[in-house]
C-alpha positions as CSV (number, residue, x, y, z in Angstrom):
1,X,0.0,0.0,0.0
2,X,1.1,3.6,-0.5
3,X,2.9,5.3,2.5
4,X,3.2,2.1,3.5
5,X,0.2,1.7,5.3
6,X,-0.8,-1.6,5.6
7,X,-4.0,-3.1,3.5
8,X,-7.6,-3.0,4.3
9,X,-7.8,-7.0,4.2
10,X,-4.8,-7.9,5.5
11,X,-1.0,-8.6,3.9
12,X,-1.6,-10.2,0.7
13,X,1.9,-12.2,0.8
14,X,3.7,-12.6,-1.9
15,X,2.6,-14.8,-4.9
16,X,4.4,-16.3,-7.9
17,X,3.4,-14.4,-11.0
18,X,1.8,-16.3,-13.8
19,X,1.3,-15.3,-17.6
20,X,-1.0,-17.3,-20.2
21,X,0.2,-17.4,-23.6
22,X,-1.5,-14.8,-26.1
23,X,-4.5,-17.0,-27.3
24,X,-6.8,-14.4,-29.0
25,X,-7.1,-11.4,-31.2
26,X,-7.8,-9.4,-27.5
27,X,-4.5,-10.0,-26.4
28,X,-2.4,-11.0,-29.2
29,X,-0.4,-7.7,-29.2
30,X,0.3,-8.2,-25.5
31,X,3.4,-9.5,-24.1
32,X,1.3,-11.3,-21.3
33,X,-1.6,-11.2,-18.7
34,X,-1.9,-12.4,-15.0
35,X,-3.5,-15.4,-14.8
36,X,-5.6,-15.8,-11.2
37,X,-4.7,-19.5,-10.4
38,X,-7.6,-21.7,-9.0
39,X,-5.1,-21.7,-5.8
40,X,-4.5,-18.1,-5.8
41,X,-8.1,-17.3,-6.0
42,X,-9.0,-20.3,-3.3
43,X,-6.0,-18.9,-1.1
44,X,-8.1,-14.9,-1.6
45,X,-11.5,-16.3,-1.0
46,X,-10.3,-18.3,2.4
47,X,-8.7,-14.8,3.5
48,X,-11.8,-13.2,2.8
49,X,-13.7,-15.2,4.8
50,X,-11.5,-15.6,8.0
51,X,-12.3,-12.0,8.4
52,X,-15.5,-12.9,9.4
53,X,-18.4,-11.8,7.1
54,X,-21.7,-12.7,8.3
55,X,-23.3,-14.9,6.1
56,X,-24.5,-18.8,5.6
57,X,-24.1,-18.7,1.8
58,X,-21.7,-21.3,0.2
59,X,-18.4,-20.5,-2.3
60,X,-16.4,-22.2,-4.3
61,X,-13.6,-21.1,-6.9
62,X,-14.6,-22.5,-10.4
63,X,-12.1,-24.2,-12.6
64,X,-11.9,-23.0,-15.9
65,X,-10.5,-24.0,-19.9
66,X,-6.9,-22.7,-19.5
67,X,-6.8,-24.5,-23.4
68,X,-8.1,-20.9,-24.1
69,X,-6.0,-18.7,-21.9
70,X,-9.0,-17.7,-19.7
71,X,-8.2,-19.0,-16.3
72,X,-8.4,-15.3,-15.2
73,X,-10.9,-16.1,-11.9
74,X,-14.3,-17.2,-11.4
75,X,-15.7,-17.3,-8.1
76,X,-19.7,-18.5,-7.6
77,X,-21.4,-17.6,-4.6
78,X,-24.6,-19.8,-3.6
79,X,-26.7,-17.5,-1.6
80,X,-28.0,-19.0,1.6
81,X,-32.1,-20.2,1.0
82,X,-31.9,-19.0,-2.7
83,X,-31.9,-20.8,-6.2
84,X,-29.4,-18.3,-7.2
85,X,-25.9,-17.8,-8.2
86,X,-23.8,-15.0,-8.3
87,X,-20.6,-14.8,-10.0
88,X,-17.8,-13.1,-9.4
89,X,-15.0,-12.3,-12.1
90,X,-12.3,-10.0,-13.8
91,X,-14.2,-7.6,-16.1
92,X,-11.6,-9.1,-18.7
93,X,-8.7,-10.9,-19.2
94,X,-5.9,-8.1,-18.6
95,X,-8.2,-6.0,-15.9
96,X,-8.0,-5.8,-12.3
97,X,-11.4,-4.7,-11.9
98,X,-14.2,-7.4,-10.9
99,X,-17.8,-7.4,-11.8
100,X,-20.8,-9.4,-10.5
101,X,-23.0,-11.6,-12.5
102,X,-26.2,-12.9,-10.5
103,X,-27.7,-15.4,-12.4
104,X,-32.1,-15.3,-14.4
105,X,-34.1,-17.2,-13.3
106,X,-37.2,-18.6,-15.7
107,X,-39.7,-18.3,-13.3
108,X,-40.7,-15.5,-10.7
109,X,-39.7,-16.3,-6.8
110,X,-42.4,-15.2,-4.4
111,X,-40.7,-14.2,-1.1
112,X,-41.4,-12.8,2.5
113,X,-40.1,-9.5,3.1
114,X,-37.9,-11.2,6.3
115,X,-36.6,-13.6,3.7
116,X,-35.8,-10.7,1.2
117,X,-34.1,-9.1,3.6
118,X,-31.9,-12.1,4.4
119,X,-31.4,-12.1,0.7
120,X,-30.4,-8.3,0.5
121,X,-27.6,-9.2,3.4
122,X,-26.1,-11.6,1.0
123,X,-26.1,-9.9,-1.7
124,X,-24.1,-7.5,0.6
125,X,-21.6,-10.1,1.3
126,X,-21.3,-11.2,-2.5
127,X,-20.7,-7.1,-3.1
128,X,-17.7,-6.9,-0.5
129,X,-16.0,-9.9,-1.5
130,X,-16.3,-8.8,-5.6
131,X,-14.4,-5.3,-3.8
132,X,-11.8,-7.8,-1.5
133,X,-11.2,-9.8,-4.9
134,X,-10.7,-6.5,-7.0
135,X,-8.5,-4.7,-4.5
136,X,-6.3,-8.1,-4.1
137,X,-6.1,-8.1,-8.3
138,X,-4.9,-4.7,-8.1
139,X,-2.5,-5.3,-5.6
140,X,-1.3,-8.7,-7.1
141,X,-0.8,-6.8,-10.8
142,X,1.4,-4.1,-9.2
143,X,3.6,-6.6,-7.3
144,X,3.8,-8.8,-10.4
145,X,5.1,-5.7,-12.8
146,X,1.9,-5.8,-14.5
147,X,-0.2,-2.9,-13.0
């Protein structure tokens, strides 16, 4: 961190930097991008949540086609008492910046307005841990030379 203050979630550590080949017109013309490990992502998720966020919901790290150069990060978070998934992933192969994807559904879901509210809290938790992931890609790209 600048100033060297210390980070909002905790020393990141060091990690070994890895680049996937140039496998598409996107990043052809670059000499390389980080690639967010299944293990590095696993290792960022299990940091996340030994700080304690309050939720019931269940995570897991997906694995993805490295054949295509994509293993960039995918992280799925099941809601507690929902059908739904949320994902969690780099807005693009060479960006540090995370977006969320919550999943349709084809049918409509009646709820109560105490089980809405549960919802809402979890949605809450999917929205800090997108920011954790995001602020630990940014930090990971400027300790690996690439940010």
């Amino acid at each position: 961190m600048p100033g060297g203050q210390a980070s909002p979630y905790g020393n990141a550590g060091a990690h070994t930097v890895a680049y996937a080949d140039d496998m598409n017109s996107e990043t052809r013309h670059r000499p390389g991008y980080p690639v967010r490990s299944k293990a590095l992502l696993e290792q960022w998720l299990a940091d996340y949540l030994a700080t304690g966020p309050r939720t019931s919901s269940s995570f897991k790290v997906a694995i993805q086609d490295e054949s295509l150069g994509k293993d960039t990060g995918l992280v799925i978070m099941v809601p507690f008492g929902t059908p739904a998934e949320v994902y969690m992933q780099p807005a693009g192969p060479d960006r540090a910046e995370w977006v969320i994807t919550l999943t349709g559904r084809d049918e409509d879901l009646t709820v109560s307005p105490q089980r809405l509210a549960g919802f809402a809290a979890e949605l809450r938790v999917a929205s800090d841990l997108c920011a954790y992931l995001q602020f630990r890609s940014i930090e990971w790209d400027r300790m690996s030379g690439m940010g």
